[in-house]
DRENPA-55258 format. One record per residue: residue number from 1; x, y, z of N, C-alpha, C in turn. Coordinates in pm, whole numbers. Layout:
% DRENPA-55258
<r NUM <X Y Z> <X Y Z> <X Y Z>>
...
% end
This chain:
% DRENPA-55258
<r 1 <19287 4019 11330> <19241 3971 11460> <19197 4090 11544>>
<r 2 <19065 4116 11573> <19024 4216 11659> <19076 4144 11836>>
<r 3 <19092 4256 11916> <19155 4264 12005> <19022 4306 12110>>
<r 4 <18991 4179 12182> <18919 4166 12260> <18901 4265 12387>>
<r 5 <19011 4282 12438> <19042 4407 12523> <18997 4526 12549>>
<r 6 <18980 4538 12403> <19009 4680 12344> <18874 4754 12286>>
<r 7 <18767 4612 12276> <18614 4670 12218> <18522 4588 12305>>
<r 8 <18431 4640 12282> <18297 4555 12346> <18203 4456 12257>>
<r 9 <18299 4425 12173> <18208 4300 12124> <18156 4167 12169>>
<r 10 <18074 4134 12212> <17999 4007 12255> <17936 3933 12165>>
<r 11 <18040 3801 12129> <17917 3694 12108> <17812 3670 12103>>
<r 12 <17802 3667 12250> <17652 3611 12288> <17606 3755 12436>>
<r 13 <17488 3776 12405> <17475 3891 12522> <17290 3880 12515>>
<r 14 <17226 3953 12625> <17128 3966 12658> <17126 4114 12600>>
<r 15 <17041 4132 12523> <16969 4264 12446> <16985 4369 12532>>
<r 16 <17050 4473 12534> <17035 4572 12599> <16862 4675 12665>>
<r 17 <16807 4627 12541> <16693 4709 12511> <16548 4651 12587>>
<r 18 <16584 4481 12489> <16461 4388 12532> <16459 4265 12621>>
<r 19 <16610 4278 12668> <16664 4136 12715> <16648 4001 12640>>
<r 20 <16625 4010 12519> <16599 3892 12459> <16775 3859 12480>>
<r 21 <16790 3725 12440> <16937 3641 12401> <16967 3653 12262>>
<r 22 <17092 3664 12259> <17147 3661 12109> <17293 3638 12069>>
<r 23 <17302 3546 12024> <17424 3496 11954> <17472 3538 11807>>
<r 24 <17582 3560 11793> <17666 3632 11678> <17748 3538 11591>>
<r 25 <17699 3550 11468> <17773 3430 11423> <17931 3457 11356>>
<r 26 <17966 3616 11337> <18078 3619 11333> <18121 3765 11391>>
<r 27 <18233 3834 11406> <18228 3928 11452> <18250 4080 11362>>
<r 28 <18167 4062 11269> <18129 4136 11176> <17956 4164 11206>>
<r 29 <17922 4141 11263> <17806 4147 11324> <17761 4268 11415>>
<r 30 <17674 4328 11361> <17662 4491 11420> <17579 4475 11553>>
<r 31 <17523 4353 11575> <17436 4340 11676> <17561 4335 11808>>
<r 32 <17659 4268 11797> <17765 4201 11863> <17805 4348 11954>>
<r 33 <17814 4416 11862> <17900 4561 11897> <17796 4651 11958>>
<r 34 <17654 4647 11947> <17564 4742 11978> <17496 4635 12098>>
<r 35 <17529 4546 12134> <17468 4491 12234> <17315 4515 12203>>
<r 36 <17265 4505 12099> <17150 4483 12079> <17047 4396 11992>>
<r 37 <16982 4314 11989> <16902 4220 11900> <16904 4254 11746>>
<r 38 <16847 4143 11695> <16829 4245 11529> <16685 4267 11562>>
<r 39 <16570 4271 11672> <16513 4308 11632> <16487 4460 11680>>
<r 40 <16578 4478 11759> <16626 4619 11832> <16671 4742 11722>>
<r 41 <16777 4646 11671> <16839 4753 11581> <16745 4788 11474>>
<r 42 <16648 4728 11428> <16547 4749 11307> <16490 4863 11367>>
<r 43 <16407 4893 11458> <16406 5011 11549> <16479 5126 11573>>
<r 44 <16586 5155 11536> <16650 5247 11551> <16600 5367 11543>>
<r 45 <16529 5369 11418> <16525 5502 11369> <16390 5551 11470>>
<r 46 <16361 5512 11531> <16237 5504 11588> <16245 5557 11782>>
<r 47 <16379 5579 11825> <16454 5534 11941> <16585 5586 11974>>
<r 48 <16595 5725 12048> <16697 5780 12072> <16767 5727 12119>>
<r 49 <16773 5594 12206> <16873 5563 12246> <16907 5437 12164>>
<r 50 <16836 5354 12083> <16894 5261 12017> <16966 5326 11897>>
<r 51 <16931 5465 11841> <16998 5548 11722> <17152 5546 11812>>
<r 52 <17164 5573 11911> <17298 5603 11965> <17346 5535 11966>>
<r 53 <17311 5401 12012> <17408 5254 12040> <17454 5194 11894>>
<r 54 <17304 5255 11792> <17354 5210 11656> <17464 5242 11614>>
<r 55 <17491 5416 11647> <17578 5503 11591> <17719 5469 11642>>
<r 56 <17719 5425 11784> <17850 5446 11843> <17874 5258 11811>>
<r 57 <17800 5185 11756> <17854 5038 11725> <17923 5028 11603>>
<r 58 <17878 5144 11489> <17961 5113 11407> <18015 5216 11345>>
<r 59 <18057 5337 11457> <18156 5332 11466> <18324 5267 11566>>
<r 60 <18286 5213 11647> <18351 5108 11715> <18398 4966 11640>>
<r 61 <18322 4928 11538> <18327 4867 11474> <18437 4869 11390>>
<r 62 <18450 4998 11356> <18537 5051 11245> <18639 5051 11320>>
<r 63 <18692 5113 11413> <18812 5147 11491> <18856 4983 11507>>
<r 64 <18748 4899 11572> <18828 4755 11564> <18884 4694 11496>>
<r 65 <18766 4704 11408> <18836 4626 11223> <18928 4659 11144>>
<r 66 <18942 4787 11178> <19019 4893 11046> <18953 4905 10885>>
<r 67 <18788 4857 10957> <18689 4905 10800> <18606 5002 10821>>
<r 68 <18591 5093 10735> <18528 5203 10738> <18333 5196 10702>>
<r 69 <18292 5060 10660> <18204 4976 10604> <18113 5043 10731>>
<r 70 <17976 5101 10688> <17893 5150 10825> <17793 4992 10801>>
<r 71 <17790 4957 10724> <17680 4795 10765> <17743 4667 10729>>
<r 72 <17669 4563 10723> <17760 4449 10690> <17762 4412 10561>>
<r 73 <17852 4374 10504> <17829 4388 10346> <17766 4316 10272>>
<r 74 <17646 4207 10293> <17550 4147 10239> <17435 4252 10259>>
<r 75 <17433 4366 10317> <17316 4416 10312> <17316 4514 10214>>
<r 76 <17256 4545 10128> <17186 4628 10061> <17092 4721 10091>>
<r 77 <17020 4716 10164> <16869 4777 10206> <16914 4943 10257>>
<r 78 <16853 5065 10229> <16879 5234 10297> <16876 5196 10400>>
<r 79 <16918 5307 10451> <16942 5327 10592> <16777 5315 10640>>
<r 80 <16747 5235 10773> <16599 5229 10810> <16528 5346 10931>>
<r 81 <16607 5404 10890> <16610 5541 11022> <16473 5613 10885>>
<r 82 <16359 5688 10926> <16282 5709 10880> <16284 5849 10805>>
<r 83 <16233 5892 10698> <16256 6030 10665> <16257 6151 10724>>
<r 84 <16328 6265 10728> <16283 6330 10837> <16137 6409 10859>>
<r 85 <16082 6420 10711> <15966 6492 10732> <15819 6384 10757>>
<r 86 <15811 6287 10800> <15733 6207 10803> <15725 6146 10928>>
<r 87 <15588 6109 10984> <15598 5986 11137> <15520 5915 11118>>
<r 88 <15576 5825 11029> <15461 5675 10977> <15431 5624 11071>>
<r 89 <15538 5565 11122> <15496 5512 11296> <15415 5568 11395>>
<r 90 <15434 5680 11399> <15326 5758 11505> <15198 5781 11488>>
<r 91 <15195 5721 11346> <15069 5772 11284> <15020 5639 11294>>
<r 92 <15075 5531 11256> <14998 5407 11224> <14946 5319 11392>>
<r 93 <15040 5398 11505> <15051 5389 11631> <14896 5430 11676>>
<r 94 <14890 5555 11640> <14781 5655 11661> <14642 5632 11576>>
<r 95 <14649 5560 11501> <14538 5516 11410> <14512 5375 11391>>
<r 96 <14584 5286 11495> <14485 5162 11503> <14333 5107 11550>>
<r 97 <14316 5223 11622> <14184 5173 11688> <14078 5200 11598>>
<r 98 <14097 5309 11482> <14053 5290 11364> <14057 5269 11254>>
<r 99 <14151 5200 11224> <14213 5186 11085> <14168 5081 11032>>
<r 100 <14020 4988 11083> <13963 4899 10993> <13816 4951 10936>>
<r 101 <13824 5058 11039> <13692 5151 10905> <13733 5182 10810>>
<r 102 <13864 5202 10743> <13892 5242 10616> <13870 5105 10553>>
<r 103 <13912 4960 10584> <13860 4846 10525> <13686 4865 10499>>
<r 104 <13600 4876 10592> <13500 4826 10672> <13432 4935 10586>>
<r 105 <13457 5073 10517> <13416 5145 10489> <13294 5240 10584>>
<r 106 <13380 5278 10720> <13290 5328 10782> <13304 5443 10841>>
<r 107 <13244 5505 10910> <13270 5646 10929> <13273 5744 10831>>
<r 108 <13423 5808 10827> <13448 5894 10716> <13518 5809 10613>>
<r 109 <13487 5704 10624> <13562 5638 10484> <13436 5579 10400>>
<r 110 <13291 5645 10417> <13247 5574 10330> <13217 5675 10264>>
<r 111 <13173 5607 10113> <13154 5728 10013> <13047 5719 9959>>
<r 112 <12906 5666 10020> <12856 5668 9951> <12796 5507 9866>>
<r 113 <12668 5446 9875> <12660 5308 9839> <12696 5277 9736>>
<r 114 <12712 5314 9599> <12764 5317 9488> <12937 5269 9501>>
<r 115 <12971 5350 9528> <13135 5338 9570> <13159 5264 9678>>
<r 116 <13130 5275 9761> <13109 5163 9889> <13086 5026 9829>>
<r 117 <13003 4973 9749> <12983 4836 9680> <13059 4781 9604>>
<r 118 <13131 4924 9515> <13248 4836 9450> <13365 4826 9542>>
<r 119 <13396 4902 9652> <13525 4895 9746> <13489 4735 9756>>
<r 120 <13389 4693 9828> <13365 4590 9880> <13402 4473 9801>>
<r 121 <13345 4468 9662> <13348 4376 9588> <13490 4372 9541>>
<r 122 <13567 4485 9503> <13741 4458 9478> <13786 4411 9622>>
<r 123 <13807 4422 9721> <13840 4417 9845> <13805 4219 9845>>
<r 124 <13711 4226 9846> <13685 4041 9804> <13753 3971 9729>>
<r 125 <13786 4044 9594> <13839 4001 9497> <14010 3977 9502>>
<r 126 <14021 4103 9597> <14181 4132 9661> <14211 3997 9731>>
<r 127 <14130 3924 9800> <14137 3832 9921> <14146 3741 9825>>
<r 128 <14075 3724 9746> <14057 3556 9666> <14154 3542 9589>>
<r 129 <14189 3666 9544> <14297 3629 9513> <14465 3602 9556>>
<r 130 <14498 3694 9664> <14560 3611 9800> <14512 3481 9824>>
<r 131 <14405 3405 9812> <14410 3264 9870> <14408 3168 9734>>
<r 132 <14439 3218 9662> <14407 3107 9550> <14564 3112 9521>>
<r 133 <14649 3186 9576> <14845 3142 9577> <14879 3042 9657>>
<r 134 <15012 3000 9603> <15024 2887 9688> <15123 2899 9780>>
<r 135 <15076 2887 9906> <15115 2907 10047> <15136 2764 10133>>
<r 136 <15274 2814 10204> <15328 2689 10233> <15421 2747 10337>>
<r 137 <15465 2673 10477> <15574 2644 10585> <15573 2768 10630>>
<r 138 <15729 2836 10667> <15664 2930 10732> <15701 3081 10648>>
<r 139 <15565 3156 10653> <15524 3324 10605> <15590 3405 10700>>
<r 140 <15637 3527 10656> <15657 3650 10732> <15575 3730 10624>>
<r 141 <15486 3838 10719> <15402 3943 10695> <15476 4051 10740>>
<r 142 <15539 4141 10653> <15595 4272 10754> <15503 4377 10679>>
<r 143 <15491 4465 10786> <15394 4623 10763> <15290 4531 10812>>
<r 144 <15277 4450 10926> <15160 4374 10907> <15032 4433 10985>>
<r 145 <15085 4556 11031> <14925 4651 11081> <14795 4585 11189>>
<r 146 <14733 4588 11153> <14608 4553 11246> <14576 4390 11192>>
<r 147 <14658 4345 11120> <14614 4177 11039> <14540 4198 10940>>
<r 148 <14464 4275 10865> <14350 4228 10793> <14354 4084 10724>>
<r 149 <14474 4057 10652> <14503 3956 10526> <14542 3845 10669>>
<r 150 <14641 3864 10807> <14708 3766 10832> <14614 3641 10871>>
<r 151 <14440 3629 10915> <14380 3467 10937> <14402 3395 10780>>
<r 152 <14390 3471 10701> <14461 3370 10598> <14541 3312 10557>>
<r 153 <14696 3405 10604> <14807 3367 10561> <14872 3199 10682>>
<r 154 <14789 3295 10842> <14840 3171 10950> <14729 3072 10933>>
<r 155 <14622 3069 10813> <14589 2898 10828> <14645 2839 10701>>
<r 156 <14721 2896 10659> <14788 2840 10563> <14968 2772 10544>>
<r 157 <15042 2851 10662> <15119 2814 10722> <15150 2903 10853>>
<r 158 <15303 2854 10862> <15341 2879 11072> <15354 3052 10984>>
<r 159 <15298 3099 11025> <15319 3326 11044> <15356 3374 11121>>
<r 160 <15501 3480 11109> <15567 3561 11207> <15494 3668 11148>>
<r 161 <15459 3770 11206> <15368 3904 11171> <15494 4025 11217>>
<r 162 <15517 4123 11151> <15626 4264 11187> <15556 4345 11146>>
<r 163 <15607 4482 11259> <15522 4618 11232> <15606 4672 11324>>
<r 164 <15651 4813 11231> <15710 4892 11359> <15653 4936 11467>>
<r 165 <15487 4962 11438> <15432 5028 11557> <15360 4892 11611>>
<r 166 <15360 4911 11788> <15304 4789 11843> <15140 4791 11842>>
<r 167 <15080 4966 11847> <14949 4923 11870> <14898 4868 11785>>
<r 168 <14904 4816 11623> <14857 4802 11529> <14832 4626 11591>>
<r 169 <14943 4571 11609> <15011 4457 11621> <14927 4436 11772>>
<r 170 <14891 4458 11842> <14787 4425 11951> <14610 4386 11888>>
<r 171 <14593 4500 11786> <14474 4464 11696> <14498 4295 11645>>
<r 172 <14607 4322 11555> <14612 4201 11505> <14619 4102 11563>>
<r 173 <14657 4070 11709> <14664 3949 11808> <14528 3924 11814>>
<r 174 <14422 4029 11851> <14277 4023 11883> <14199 3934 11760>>
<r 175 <14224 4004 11631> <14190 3907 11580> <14199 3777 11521>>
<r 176 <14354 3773 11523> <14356 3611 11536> <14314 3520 11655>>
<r 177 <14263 3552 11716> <14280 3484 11861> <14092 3474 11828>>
<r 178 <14018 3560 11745> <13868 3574 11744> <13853 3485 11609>>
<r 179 <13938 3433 11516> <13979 3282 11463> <14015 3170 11515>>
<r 180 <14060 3188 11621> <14107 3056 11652> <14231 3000 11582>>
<r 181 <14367 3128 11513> <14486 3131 11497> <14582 3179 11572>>
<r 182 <14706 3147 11559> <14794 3185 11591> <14930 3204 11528>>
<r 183 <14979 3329 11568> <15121 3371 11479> <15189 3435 11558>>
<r 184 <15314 3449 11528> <15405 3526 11624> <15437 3667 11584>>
<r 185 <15383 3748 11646> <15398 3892 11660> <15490 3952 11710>>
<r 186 <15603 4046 11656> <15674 4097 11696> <15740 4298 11631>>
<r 187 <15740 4368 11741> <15756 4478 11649> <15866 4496 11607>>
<r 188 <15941 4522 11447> <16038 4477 11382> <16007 4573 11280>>
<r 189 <16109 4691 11212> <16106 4737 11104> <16116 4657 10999>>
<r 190 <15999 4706 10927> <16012 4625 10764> <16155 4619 10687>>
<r 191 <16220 4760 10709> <16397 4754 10651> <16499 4703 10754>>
<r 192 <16457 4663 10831> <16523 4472 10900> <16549 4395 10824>>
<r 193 <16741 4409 10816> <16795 4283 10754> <16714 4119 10802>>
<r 194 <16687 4108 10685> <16665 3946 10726> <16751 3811 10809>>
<r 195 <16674 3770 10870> <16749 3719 11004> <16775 3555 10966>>
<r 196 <16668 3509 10858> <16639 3374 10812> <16610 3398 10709>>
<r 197 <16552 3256 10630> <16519 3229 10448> <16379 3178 10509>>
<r 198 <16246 3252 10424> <16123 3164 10462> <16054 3131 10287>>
<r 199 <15965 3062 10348> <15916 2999 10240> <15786 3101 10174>>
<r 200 <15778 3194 10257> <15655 3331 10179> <15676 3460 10254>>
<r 201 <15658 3552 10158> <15670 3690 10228> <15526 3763 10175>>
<r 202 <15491 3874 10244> <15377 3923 10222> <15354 4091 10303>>
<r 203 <15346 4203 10168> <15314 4294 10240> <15184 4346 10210>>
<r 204 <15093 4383 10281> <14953 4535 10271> <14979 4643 10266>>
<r 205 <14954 4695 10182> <14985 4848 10149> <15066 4888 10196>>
<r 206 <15193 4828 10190> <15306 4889 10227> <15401 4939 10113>>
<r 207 <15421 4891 10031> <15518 4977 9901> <15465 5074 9872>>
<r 208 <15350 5129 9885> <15348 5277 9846> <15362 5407 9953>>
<r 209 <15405 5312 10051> <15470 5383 10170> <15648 5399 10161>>
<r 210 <15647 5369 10010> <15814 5337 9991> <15814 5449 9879>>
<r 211 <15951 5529 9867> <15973 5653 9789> <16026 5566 9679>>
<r 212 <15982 5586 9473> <16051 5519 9422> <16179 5469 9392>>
<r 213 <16232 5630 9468> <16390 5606 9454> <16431 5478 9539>>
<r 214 <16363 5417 9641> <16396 5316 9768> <16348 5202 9705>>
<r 215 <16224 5214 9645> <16169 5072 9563> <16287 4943 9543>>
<r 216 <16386 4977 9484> <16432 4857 9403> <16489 4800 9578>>
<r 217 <16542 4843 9621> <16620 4819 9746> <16575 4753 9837>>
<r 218 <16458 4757 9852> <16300 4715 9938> <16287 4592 9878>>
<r 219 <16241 4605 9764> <16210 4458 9659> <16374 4371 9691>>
<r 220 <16503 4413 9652> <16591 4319 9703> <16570 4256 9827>>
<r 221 <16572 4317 9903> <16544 4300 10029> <16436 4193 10058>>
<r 222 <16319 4218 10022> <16255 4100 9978> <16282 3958 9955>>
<r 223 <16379 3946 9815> <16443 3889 9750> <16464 3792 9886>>
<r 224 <16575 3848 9941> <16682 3783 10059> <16634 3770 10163>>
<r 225 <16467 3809 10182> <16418 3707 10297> <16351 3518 10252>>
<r 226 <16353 3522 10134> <16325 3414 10041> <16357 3318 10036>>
<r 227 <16348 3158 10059> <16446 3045 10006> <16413 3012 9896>>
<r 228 <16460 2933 9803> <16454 2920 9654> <16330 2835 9649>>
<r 229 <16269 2975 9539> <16157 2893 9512> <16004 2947 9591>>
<r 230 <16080 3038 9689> <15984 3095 9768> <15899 3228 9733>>
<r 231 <15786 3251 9795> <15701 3383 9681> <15678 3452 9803>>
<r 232 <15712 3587 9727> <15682 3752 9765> <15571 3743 9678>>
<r 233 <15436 3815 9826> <15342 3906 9728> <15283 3985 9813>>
<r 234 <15224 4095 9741> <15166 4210 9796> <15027 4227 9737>>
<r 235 <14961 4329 9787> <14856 4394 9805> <14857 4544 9852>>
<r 236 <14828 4643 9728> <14837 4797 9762> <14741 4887 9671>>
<r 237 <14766 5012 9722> <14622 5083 9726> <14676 5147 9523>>
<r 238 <14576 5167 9473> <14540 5236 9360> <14488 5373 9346>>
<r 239 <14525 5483 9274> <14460 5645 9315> <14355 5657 9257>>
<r 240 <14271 5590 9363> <14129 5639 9341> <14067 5716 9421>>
<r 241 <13979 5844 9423> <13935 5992 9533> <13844 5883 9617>>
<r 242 <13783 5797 9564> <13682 5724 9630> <13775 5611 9793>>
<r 243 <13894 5596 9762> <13984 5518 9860> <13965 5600 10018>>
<r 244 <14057 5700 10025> <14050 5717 10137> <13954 5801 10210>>
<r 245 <13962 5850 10364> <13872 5899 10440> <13819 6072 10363>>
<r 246 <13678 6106 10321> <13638 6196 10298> <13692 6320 10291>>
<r 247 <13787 6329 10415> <13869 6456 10435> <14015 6428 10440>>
<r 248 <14062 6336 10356> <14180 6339 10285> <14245 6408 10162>>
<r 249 <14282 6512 10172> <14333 6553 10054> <14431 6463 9918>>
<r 250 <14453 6488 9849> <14510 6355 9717> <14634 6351 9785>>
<r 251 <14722 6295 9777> <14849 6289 9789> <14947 6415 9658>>
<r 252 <15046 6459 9739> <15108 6536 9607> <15276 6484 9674>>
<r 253 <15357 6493 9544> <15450 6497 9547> <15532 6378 9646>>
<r 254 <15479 6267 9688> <15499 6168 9756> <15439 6165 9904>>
<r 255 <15383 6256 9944> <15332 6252 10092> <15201 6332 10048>>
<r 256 <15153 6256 10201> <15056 6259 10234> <14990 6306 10321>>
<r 257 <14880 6403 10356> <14834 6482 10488> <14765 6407 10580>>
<r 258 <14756 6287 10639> <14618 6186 10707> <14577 6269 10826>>
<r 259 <14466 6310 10831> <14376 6326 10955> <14284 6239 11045>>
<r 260 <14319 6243 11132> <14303 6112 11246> <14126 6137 11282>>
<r 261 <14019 6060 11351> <13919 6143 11387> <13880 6260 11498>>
<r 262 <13997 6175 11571> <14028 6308 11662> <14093 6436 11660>>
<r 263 <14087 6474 11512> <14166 6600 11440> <14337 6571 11438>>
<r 264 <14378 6487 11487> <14515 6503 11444> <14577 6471 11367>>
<r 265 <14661 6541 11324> <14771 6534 11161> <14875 6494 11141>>
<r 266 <14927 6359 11046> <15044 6356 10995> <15063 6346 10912>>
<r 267 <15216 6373 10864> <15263 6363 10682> <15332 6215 10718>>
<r 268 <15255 6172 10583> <15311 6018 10572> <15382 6005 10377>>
<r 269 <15416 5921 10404> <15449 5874 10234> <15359 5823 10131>>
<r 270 <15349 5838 10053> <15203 5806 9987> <15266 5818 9845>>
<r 271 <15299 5700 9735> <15348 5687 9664> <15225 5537 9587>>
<r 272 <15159 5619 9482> <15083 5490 9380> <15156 5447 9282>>
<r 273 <15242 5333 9347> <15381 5304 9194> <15273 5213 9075>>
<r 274 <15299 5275 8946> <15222 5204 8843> <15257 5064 8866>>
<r 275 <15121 4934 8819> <15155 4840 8804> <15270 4771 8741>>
<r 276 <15299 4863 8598> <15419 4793 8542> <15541 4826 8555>>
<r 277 <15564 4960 8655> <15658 4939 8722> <15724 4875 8867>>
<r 278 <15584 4826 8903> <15584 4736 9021> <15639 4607 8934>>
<r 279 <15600 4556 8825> <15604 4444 8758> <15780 4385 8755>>
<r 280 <15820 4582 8657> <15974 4546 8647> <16047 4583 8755>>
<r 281 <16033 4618 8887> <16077 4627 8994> <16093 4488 9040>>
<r 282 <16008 4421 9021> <16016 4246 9069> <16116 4153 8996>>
<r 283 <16110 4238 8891> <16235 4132 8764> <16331 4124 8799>>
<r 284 <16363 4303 8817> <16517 4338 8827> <16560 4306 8968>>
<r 285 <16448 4277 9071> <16563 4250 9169> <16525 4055 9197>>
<r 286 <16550 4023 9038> <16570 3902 9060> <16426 3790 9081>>
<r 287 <16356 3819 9068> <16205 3714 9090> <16160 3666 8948>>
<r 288 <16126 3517 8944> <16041 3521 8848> <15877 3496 8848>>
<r 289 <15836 3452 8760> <15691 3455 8760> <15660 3539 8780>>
<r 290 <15649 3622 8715> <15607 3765 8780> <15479 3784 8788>>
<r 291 <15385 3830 8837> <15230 3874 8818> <15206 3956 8865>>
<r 292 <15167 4091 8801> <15109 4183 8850> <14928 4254 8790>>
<r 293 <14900 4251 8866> <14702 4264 8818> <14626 4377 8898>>
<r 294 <14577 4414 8876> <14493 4490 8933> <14327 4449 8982>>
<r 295 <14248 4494 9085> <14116 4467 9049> <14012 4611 9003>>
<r 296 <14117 4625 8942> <13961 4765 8840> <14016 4896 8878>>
<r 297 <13983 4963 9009> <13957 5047 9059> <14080 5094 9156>>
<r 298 <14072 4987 9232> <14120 5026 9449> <14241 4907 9441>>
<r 299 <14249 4812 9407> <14370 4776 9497> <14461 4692 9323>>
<r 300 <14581 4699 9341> <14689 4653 9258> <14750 4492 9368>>
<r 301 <14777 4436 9304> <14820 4283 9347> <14984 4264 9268>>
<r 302 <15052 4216 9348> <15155 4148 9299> <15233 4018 9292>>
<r 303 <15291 3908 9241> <15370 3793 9267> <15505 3820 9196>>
<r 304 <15562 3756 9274> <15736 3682 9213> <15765 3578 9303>>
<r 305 <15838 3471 9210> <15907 3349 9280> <16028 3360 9309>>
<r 306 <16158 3349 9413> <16252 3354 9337> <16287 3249 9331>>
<r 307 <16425 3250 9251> <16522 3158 9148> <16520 3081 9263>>
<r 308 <16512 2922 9180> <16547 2814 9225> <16707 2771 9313>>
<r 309 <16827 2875 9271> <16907 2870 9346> <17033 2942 9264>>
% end
């Protein structure tokens, strides 16, 4: 019996951070103790002062309980606090207002009509084949960036969209709204315990923003945003010189140098996991149907269902 007195755990409390409301369904609940949302705490790593409230909740946690446990024990997923040599976020923050010329092939992302024609034509092929899955109730999109894929996913069912960085996620409102869709946008780390079971998950080039050692953990994770029966799939980049902006150097050793057009620099993660180990990454953490394909060149595709129950 934790001793009410004696900690600051709340039930039910108004978000410290965002004022949203939030209720605790038991008091094993890290949100309870950090007075903060889950979609607060997904943020952490992102947020000197939510890193603190994280830090001092569980350890408070511990002193209450008499468990030494730093998360709750259905979770699996690394710690979501970000690497130290990397600012994905700052970067993907800092590179929305252009980050559909690398789709669009424009600026410094084109290479040339030759290469430019086949981007285009895999890039089509990428889409058709995203719409020829079967999509149903409600999708979560996390890493969901500027939208490219999401008018498809929200006319196909109800879409919550996540991205740690918000400017990306302002793009993406614009263009659903220049469809005539709608989805609910919210900024939420992708290694955010899952809050619910949905009926589809969906990331863009986001696993090769994942180190392989983290892979399987990510894919669980996956797994357990799922209800039975429900499909994870992705869409990610392939190492081809022809992919990114002209003055990108290759990726080495898992990161990446991106130069912004306004000259500025960050190291990001940049990991091309082979298809067939994307394949058995999907097995082992439990999916079936597996499908993994490529279109030629530029982009790798993935499916899994999981287990019926």
């Amino acid at each position: 019996m934790v001793d009410a007195a004696r900690t600051s755990f709340l039930t039910t409390f108004d978000c410290l951070w965002c004022g949203a409301s939030h209720t605790c369904r038991s008091v094993e609940d890290l949100e309870g103790w950090a007075r903060l949302c889950s979609d607060c705490i997904g943020k952490a790593g992102d947020n000197g002062f939510l890193r603190f409230r994280l830090r001092e909740a569980l350890a408070e946690r511990a002193r209450a309980t008499g468990s030494a446990a730093p998360a709750p024990a259905q979770s699996t997923a690394p710690d979501p606090i970000p690497i130290a040599d990397v600012d994905m976020v700052a970067y993907y923050d800092a590179r929305a207002g252009e980050y559909d010329d690398w789709y669009l092939r424009r600026g410094r992302y084109s290479h040339g009509a030759v290469h430019d024609a086949a981007w285009n034509a895999e890039l089509d092929m990428a889409g058709r084949w995203l719409d020829g899955l079967a999509w149903s109730g409600e999708i979560v999109e996390l890493a969901a960036g500027t939208g490219w894929w999401s008018p498809l996913l929200a006319s196909r069912g109800e879409l919550s969209m996540y991205d740690a960085a918000e400017a990306p996620l302002d793009r993406a409102r614009e263009r659903l709204l220049a469809h005539g869709l709608r989805a609910h946008l919210h900024v939420r780390d992708a290694w955010a315990e899952p809050d619910r079971t949905v009926r589809g998950l969906f990331t863009g080039f986001w696993l090769s923003h994942i180190e392989p050692g983290r892979l399987p953990a990510f894919l669980a994770l996956a797994r357990r945003w799922l209800e039975p029966r429900g499909r994870f799939a992705f869409i990610d980049s392939l190492p081809d010189p022809a992919s990114g902006a002209v003055d990108h150097a290759a990726p080495a050793d898992g990161r990446a140098v991106r130069r912004l057009a306004d000259g500025r620099e960050f190291t990001i993660v940049k990991v091309f996991h082979p298809p067939d180990d994307l394949a058995a990454g999907l097995r082992t953490a439990g999916f079936g149907d597996v499908e993994v394909t490529t279109t030629g060149r530029f982009f790798v595709m993935g499916t899994g269902v999981a287990p019926a129950g």
